[in-house]
C-alpha positions as CSV (number, residue, x, y, z in Angstrom):
1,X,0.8,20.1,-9.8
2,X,1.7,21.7,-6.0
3,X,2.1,24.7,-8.1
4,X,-1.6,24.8,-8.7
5,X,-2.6,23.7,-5.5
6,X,-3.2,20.5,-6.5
7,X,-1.9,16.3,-5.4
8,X,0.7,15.1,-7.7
9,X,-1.9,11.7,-8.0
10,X,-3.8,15.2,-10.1
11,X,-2.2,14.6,-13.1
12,X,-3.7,11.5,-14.5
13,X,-6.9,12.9,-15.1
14,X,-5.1,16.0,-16.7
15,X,-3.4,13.8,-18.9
16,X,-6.3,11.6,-19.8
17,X,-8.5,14.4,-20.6
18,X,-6.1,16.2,-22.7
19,X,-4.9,12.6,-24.9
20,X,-8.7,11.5,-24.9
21,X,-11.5,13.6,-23.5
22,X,-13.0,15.6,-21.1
23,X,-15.4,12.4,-20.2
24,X,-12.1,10.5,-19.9
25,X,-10.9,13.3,-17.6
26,X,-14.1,13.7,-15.1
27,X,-14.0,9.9,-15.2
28,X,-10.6,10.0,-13.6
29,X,-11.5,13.0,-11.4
30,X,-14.1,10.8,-9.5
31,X,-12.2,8.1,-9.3
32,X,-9.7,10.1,-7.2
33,X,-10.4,11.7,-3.4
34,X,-10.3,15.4,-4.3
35,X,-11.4,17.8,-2.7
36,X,-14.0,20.5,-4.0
37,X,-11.5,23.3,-4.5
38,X,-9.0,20.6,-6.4
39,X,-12.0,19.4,-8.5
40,X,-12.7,22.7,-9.6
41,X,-8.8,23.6,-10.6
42,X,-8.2,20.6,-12.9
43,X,-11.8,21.1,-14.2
44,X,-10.8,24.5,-15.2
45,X,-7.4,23.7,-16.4
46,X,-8.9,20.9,-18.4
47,X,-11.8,23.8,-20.2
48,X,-8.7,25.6,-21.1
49,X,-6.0,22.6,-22.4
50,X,-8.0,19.7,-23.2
51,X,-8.2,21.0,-27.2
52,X,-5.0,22.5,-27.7
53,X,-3.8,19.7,-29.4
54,X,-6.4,19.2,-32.4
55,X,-7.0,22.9,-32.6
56,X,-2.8,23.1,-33.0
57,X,-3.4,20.8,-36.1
58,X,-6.3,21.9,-37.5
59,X,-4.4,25.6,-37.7
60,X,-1.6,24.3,-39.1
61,X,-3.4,23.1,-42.3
């Protein structure tokens, strides 16, 4: 996550919002003491990642 510019503590909401949902993920977010520029990474990875998963499996079939 330093890679990014973001806390390590970042990647529970990444990995809740990609294995649940984005509300799951913003939920986590504002639990957390970010700042504005680190809300706005993981928000943006999150648009980009949090479907990969059931759009992987829906391509498969």
């Amino acid at each position: 996550m330093h890679l990014v510019g973001l806390p390590g503590e970042a990647a529970l909401p990444f990995v809740v919002g990609n294995a649940i949902n984005l509300y799951a993920g913003i939920g986590a977010i504002l639990a957390l003491s970010l700042t504005p520029k680190e809300i706005t990474i993981i928000s943006v990875m999150l648009c980009f990642s949090h479907s990969l998963f059931l759009e992987t499996a829906l391509c498969k079939k």
